[in-house]
VONUKE-556007 format. One record per residue (C-alpha): residue number from 1; x, y, z. Coordinates in Angstrom, 2 decimals. Example, Ala and Ser with C-alpha at 12.3 -4.5 7.8 and 13.67 -1.06 7.14 Angstrom:
2
1  12.30  -4.50  7.80
2  13.67  -1.06  7.14
This chain:
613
1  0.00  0.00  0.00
2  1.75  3.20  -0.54
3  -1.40  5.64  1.02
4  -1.70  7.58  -2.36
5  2.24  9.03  -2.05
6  2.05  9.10  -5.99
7  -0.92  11.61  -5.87
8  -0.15  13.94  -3.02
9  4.33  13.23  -2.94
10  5.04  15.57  -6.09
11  8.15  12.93  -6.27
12  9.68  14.12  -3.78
13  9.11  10.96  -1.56
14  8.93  7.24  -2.84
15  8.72  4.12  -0.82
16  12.00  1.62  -1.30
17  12.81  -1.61  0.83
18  9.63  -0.95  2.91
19  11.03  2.73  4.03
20  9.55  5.94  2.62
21  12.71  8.01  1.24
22  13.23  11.01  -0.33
23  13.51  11.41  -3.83
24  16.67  13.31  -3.77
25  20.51  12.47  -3.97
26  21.26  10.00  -1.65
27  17.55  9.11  -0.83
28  17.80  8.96  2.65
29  15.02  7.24  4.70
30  12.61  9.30  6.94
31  13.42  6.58  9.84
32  17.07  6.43  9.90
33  17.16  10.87  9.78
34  14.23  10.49  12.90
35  16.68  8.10  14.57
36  19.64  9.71  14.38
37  17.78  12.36  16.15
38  15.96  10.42  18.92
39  19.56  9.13  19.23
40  20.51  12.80  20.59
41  17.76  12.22  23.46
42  15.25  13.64  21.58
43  11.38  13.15  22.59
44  8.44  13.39  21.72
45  7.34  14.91  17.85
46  9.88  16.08  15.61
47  9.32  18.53  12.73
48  11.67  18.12  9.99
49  12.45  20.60  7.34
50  14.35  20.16  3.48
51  15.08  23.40  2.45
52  15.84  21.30  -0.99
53  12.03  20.65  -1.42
54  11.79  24.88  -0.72
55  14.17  25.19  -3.96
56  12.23  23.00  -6.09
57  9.06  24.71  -5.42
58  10.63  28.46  -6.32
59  12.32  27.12  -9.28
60  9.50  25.51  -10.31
61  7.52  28.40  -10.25
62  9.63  30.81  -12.28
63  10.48  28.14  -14.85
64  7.36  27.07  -15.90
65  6.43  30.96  -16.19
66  8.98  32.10  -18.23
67  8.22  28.74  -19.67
68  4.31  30.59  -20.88
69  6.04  33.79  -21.26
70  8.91  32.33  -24.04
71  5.61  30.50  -25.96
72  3.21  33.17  -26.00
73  6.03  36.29  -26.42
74  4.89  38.22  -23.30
75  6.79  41.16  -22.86
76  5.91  41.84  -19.67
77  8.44  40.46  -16.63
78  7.21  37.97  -13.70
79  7.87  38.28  -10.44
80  6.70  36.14  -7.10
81  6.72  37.07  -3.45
82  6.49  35.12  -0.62
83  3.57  35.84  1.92
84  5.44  35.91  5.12
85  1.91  34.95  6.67
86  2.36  31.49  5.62
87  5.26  31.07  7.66
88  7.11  33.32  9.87
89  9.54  30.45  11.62
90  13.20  31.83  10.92
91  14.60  28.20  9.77
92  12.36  28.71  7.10
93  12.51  32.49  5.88
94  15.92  32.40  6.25
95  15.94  29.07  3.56
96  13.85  30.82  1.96
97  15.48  34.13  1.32
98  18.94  32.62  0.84
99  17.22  30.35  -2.44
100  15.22  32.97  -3.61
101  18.01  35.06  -4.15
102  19.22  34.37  -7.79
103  15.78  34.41  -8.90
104  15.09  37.83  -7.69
105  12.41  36.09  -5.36
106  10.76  39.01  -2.91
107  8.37  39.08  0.73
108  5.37  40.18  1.26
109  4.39  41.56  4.72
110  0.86  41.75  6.06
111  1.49  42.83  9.34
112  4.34  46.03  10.92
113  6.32  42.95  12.38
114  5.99  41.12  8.81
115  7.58  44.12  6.93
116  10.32  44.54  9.38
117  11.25  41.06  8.64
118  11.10  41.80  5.39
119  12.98  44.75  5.60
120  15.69  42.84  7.20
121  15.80  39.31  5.04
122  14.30  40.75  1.60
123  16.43  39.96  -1.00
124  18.54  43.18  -2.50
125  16.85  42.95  -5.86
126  13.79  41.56  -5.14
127  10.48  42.96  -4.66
128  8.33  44.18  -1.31
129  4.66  44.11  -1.48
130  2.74  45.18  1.76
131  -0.85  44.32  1.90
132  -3.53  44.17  4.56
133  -5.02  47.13  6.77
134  -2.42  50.27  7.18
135  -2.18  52.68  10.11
136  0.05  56.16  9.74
137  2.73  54.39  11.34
138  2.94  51.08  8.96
139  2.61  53.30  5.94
140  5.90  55.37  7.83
141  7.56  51.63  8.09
142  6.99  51.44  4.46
143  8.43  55.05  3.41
144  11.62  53.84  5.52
145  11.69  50.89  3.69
146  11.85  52.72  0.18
147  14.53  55.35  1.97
148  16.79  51.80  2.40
149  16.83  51.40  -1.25
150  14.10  48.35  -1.24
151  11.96  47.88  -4.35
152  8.58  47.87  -1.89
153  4.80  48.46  -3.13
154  2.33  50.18  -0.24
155  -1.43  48.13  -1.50
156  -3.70  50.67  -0.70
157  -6.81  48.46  0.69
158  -9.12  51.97  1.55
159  -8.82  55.68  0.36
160  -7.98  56.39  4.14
161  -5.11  54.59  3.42
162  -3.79  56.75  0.28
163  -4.43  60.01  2.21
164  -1.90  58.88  4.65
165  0.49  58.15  2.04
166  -0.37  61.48  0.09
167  0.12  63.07  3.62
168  3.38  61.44  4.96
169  4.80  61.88  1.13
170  5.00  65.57  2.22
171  6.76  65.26  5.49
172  9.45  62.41  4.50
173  12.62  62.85  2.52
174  11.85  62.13  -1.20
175  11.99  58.37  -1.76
176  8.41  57.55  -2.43
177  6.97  53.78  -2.36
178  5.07  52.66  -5.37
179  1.57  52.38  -4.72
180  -0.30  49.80  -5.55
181  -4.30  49.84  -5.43
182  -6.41  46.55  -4.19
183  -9.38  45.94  -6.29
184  -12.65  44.43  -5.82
185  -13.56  42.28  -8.30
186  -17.22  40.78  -8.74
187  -15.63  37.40  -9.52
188  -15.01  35.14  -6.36
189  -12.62  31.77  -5.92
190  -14.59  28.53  -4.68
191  -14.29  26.58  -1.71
192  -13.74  27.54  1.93
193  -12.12  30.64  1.07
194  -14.19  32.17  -1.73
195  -15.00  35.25  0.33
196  -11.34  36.37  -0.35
197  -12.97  37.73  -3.85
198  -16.14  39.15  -4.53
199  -18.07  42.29  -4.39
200  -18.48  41.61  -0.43
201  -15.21  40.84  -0.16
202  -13.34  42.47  2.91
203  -10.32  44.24  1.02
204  -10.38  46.55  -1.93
205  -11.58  49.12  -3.42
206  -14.94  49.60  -5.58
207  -15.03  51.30  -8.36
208  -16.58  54.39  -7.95
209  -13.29  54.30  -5.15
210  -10.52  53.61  -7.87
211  -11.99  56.74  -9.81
212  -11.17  58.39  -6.32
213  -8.41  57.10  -5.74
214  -7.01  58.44  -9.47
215  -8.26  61.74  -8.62
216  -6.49  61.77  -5.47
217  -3.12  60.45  -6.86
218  -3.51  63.27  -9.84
219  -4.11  65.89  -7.66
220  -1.01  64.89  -5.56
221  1.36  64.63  -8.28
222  1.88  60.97  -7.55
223  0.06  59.01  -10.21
224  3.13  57.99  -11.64
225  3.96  56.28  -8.16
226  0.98  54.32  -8.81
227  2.15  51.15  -10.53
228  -0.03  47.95  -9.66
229  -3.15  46.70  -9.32
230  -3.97  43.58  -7.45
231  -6.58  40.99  -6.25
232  -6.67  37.98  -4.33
233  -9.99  35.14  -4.96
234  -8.91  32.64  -2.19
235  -6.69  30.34  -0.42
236  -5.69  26.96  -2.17
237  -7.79  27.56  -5.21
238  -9.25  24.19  -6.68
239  -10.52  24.93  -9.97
240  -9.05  27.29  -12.64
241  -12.06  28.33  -13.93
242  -13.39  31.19  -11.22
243  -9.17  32.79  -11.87
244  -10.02  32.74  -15.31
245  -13.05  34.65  -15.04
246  -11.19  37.12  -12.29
247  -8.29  37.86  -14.70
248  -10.63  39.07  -17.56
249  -12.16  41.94  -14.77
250  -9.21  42.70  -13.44
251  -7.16  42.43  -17.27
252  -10.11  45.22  -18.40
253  -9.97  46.84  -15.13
254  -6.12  47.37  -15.52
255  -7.02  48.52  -19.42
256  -9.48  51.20  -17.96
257  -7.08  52.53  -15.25
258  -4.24  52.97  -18.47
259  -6.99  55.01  -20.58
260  -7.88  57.25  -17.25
261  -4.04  58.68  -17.03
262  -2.32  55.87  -14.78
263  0.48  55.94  -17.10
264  3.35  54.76  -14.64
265  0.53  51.36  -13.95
266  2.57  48.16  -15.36
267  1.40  45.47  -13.41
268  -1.14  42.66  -11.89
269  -0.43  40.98  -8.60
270  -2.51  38.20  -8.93
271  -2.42  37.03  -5.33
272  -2.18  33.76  -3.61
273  -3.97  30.93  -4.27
274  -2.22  28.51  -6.32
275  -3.09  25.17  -4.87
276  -1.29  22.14  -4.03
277  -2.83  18.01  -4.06
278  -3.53  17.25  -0.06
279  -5.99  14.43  -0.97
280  -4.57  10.62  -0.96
281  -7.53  9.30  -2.55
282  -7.88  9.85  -6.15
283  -12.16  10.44  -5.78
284  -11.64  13.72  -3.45
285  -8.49  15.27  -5.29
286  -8.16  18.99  -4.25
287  -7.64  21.01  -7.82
288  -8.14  20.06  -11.28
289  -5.39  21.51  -13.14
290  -1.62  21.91  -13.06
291  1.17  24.65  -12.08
292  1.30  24.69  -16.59
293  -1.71  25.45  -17.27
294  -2.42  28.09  -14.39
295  0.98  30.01  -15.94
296  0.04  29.39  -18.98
297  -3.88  30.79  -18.26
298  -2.60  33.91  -16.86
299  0.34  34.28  -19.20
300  -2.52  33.84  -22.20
301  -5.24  35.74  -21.15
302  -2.99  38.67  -19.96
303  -1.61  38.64  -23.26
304  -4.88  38.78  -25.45
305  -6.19  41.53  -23.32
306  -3.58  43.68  -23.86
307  -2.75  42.72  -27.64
308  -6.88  43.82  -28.03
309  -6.75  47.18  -26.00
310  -3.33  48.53  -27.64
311  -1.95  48.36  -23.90
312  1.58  47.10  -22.79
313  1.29  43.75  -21.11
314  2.01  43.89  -17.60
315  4.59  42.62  -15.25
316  2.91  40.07  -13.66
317  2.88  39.54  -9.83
318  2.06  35.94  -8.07
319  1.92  35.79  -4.16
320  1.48  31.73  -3.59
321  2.80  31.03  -0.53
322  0.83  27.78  0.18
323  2.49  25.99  -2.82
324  6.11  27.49  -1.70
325  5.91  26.23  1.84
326  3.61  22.90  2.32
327  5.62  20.24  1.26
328  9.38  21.53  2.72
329  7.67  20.28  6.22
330  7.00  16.50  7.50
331  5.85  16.36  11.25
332  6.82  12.87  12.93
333  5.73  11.26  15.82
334  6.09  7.82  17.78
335  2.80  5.53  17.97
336  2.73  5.46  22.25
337  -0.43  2.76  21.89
338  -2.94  0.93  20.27
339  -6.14  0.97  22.62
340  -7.38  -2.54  21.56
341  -4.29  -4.73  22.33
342  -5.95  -5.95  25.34
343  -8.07  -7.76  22.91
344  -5.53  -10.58  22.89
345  -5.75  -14.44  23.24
346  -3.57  -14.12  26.09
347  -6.17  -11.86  27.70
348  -8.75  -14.60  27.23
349  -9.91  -15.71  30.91
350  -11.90  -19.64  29.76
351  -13.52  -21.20  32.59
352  -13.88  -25.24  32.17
353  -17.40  -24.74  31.26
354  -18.00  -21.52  29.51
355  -21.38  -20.33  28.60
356  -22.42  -22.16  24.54
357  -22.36  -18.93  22.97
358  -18.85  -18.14  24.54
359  -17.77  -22.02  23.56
360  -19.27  -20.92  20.07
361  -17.08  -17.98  19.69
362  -13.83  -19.74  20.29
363  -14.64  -22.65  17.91
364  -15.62  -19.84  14.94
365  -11.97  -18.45  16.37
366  -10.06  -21.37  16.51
367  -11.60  -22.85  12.57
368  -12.56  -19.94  10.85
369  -10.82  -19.78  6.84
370  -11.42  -17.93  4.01
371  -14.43  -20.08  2.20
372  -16.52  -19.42  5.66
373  -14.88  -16.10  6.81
374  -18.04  -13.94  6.08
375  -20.63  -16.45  7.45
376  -18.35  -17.39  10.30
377  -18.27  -12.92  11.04
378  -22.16  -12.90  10.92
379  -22.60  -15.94  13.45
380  -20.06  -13.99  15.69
381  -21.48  -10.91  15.65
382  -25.12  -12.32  16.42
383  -23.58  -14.00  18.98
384  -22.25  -10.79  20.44
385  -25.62  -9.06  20.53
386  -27.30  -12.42  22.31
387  -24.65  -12.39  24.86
388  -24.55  -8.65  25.60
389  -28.36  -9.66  26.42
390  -27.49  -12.09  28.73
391  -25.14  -10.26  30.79
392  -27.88  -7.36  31.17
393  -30.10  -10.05  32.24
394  -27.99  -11.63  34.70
395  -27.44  -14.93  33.22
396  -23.41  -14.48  32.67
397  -21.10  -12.99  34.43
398  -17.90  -10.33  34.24
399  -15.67  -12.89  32.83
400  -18.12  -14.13  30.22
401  -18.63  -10.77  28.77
402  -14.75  -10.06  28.53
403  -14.29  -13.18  26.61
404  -17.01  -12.37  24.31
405  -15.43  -8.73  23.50
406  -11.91  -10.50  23.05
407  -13.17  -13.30  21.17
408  -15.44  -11.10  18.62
409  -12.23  -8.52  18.17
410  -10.17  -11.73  17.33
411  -12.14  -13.09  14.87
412  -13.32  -9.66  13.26
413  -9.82  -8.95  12.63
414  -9.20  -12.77  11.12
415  -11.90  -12.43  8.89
416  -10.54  -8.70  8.08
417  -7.72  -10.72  7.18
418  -8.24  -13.63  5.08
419  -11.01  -10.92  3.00
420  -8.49  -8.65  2.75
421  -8.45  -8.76  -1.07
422  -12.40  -8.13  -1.26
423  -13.21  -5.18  -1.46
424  -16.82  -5.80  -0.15
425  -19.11  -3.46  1.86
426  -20.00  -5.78  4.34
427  -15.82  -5.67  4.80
428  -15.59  -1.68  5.04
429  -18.72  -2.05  7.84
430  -16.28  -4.46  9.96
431  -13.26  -2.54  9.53
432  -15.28  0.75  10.68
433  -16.45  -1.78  13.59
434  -12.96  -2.61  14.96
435  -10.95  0.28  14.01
436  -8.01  0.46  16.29
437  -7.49  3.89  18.04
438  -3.42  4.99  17.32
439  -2.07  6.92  20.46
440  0.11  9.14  19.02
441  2.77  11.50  20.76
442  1.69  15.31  19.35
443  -0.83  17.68  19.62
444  -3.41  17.89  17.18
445  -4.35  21.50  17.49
446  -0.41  22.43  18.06
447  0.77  20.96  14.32
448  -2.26  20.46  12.31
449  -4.36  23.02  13.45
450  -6.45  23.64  10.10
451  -7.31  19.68  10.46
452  -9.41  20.51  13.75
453  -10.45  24.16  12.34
454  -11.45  23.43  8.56
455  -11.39  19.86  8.09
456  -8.42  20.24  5.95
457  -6.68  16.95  5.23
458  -3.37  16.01  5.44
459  -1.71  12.80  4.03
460  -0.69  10.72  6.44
461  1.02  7.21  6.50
462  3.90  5.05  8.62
463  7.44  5.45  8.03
464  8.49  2.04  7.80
465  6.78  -1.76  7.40
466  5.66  -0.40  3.81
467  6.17  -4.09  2.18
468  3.48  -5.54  4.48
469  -0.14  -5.34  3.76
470  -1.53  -3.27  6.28
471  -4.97  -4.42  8.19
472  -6.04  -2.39  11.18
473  -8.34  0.50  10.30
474  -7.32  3.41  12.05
475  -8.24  6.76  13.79
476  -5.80  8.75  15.26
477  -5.58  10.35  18.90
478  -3.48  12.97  19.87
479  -2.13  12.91  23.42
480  -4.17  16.37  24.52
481  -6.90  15.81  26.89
482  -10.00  16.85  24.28
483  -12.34  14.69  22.30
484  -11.75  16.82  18.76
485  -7.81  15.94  19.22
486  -8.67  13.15  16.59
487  -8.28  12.11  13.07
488  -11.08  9.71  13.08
489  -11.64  6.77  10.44
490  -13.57  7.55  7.48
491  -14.78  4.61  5.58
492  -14.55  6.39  2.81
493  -11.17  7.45  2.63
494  -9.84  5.25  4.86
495  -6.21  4.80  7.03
496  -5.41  1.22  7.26
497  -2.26  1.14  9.47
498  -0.44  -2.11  10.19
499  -0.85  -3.68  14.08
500  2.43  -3.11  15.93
501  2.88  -4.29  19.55
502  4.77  -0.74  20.32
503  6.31  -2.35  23.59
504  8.37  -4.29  21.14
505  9.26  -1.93  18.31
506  8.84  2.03  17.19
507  5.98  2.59  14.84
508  6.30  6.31  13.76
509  3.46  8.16  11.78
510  4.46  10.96  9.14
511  1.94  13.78  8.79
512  3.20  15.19  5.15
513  2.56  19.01  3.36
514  2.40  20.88  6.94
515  5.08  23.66  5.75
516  1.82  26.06  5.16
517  0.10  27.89  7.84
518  0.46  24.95  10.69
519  3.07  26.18  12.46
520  1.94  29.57  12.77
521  -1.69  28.86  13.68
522  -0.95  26.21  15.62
523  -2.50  27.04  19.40
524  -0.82  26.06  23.06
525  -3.66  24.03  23.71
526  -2.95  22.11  27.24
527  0.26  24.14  26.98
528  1.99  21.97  24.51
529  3.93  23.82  21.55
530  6.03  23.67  19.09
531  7.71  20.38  18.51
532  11.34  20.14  18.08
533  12.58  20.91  14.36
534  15.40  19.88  12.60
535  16.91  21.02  9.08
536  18.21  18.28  6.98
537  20.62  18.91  4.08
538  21.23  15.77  2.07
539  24.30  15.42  -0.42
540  25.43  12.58  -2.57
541  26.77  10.55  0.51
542  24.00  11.02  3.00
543  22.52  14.16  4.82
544  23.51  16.42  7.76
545  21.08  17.60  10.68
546  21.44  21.20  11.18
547  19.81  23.75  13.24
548  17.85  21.54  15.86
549  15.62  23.28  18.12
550  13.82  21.44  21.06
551  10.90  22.31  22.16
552  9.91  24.85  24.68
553  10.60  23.75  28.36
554  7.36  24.03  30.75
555  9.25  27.25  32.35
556  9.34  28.81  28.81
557  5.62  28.45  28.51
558  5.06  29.63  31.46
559  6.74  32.39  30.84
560  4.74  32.96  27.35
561  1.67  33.06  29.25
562  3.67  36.09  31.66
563  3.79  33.82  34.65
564  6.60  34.61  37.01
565  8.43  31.43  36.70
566  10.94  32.10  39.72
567  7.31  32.66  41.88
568  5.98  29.69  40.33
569  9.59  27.43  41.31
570  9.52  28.84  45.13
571  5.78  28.02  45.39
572  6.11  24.62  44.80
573  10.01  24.50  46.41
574  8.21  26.49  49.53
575  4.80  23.81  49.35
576  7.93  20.51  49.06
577  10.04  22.33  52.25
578  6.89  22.24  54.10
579  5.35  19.03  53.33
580  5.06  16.91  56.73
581  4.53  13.80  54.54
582  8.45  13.45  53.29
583  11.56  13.58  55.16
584  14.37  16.18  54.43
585  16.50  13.54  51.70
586  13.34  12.83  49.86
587  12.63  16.67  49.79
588  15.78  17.46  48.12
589  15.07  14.61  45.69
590  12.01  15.65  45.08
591  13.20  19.56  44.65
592  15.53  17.78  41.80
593  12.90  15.80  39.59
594  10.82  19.28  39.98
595  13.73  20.96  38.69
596  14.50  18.67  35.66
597  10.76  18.16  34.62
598  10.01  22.13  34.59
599  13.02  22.24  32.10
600  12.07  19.71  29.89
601  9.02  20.00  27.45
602  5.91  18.67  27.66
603  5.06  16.11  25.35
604  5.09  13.07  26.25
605  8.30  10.29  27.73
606  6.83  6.84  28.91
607  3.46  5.18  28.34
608  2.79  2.26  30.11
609  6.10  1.67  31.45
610  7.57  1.86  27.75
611  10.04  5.01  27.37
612  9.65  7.09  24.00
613  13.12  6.45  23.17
């Protein structure tokens, strides 16, 4: 089974001799890079990043559209920016920027703290694009920006916005930003996010505001600062068809602006949305066309407007973050428990004269086969339901009703077996009947908070044990104390994962494309955070692990949340000292453990007696 890798994996992963691997130089195996980490006493979930996977992505993108531009001879240039809003964690900007560089790649900053980033890591050359809501003081950020020497565009979202600029323009000391205006289109993306667009959209202007905002920029002597128009339909846009649509109003829009006197306006930022393949089943595939044809669309369309109107073609602008980030990420964590293991022969408690039914059970255990493993599961399971009547009736006991759970689990998962090859829907009711429950060690709402928040998928399969046929159908617990911190079995587009006894050997899920908007949303809930992350280089002979950072301690979140952390320490040093129950050598080994928990992180160490390790 290789859980859909060749739909979701772009080919940068492939499974060999039962590992999964990646696809690059010396193929290293996700298990042997996780255990040379563990080996450094390493707990708990470990992010790992492949800033190669971040260069493939950005060269990627600016090959396949000068790729468009070469076929259909568009004069105007392209340029991309990164949306630091994706992803803010320095391992990754700083990847980022430092690959970007030769392609001119630029930032885009959303927030005062995003364009100071910016300002710091932008590349020389590259472009600046600041969007979102602006106060006097961001739009000052921006002016200070320009005064550096950075190529940076101010997105007016509101006409408040352009007074400001018109205002501080006056005060500052000559280097201007180029303005850029945010339109509101009529045409809207699809999905979850197709309020980004529209008429009721919450950025951009209307038209009767552009006509102000011309007047305005005339009036001030700056129109020929004004030098882009741009629009935005959605996150993680699955179907090409509503961009299509939005390019032709914002292609004529961009015509109409040209015609009014915008003479120094060259270019379209097209905004984010360029979506990447989450799904691992081929029947709910996210989009429904490829990186080609959406350059190739915009590259086209762009082209015929302009060719039509007499207009230069203009420089066109992409912000896709989303399809920059997701896949540089893999989150991995150990398997602590499956929650059905006590469904075991050994666990079987026979008396020398067991109740028939219960007798019944264990023959249809013992002698069940393929020819007779579906008539053999419906005996059992009537069985089940007789027995269950019993017990509330009085007529078996404690004992008797264990052995019938154990017994029914057993042979459920033997007839699961020997039907494995039939794909029936009696079979996909069982598996949904016994699905085992996978404790594993990370926080849900920590590293995959858009699962929990949108639904959003995220492919997800072992490590290792890939040349077996897997049989237990599985939903997946976090270790957080909440009932949503779940990835629960879905019969139709279902986990299978394999059964593992994890007191004998590691079983380690990967959770794949989290590079995008995880780690930034991701929430403190029960106070964990952030797992460890790595960065792994890999060469021609192997790969290197750079830039490990663990986890927060329980004294740094604390201190997050503006505890006093020395108050908290002498509380529970001062509640120890006076503790009547311990004498004055266990205190100070108690006062020790204290110490050395409160300075490691949370997640978790040992589960049932088995260490993490």
């Amino acid at each position: 089974m290789d859980y859909g890798i060749k739909l979701w994996g772009d080919n940068n992963f492939f499974i060999d001799n039962k590992k999964v691997k990646l696809n690059y130089k010396s193929s290293p195996s996700l298990v042997k890079i996780v255990q040379q980490i563990r080996e450094n006493d390493i707990k708990g979930p470990i992010l790992l990043r492949f800033p190669h996977l971040i260069e493939k992505q950005i060269d990627l993108v600016y090959r396949t559209f000068n790729k468009a531009r070469a076929e259909f001879k568009y004069r105007g240039t392209f340029n991309a920016v990164y949306p630091l809003k994706v992803n803010q964690y320095p391992n990754f900007v700083k990847n980022l920027v430092q690959l970007g560089e030769k392609y001119d790649y630029g930032l885009e900053a959303g927030s005062k703290a995003e364009l100071f980033l910016a300002m710091a890591y932008n590349n020389k050359k590259a472009p600046i694009t600041v969007n979102g809501f602006k106060d006097e003081e961001m739009i000052s950020i921006g002016f200070i920006a320009c005064e550096m020497g950075h190529n940076i565009t101010i997105t007016i979202e509101g006409l408040s916005e352009l007074e400001n600029i018109i205002k501080i323009s006056k005060k500052r000391f000559g280097s201007i930003p180029n303005i850029g205006l945010r339109i509101r289109l009529h045409s809207s993306g699809v999905g979850i996010w197709a309020k980004s667009g529209g008429i009721n959209s919450k950025f951009g202007l209307t038209s009767t505001e552009l006509l102000q905002a011309v007047n305005l920029l005339k009036k001030a002597n700056l129109i020929e600062k004004f030098t882009m128009i741009h629009f935005h339909i959605g996150s993680q846009i699955s179907e090409i068809g509503p961009l299509k649509k939005a390019l032709r109003e914002a292609g004529n829009l961009f015509v109409q602006l040209k015609k009014m006197g915008a003479t120094g306006l060259n270019a379209i930022n097209i905004g984010g949305g360029l979506a990447i393949e989450y799904s691992q089943h081929r029947q709910s595939m996210n989009r429904n066309y490829s990186l080609s044809e959406y350059a190739n669309d915009i590259t086209f369309l762009l082209k015929d407007i302009s060719v039509r109107k007499n207009v230069p073609e203009p420089n066109i602008f992409i912000e896709s973050g989303r399809y920059i980030a997701a896949s540089h990420a893999v989150l991995v964590a150990p398997v602590l428990e499956l929650f059905s293991q006590e469904y075991t022969e050994e666990k079987l408690q026979l008396k020398e004269k067991n109740p028939p039914l219960v007798q019944e059970l264990y023959d249809i255990y013992k002698t069940i086969d393929s020819p007779r493993a579906q008539e053999y599961l419906h005996d059992s399971l009537d069985h089940m339901d007789s027995l269950l009547t019993l017990f509330d009736l009085g007529y078996i006991d404690l004992i008797d009703r264990s052995n019938t759970e154990i017994l029914v689990n057993l042979i459920m998962k033997k007839a699961i077996m020997l039907l494995k090859d039939k794909k029936t829907r009696e079979l996909l009711r069982i598996q949904d009947m016994v699905q085992e429950r996978y404790l594993v060690n990370f926080s849900m709402f920590q590293s995959l908070p858009d699962l929990w928040g949108i639904s959003q998928s995220f492919p997800v399969m072992p490590l290792d044990r890939l040349d077996e046929k897997p049989t237990r159908s599985a939903s997946i617990w976090d270790i957080t104390c909440d009932s949503d911190g779940e990835i629960s079995y879905n019969r139709a587009s279902p986990l299978i994962l394999h059964d593992v006894d994890v007191t004998k050997e590691e079983y380690f899920i990967g959770f794949f494309l989290v590079g995008a908007y995880q780690e930034v949303l991701g929430m403190d809930h029960n106070l964990f955070t952030h797992p460890t992350e790595a960065t792994i280089r890999i060469d021609d002979t192997g790969f290197s692990v750079e830039n490990v950072i663990e986890s927060q301690s329980i004294l740094d979140i604390f201190e997050d949340l503006d505890y006093d952390i020395k108050e908290v320490q002498e509380i529970l040093n001062e509640k120890i000292e006076k503790s009547s129950l311990i004498d004055d050598k266990t205190k100070k080994y108690i006062l020790g453990e204290i110490y050395l928990f409160l300075n490691d992180n949370g997640y978790l160490k040992t589960i049932n007696g088995k260490d993490d390790s």
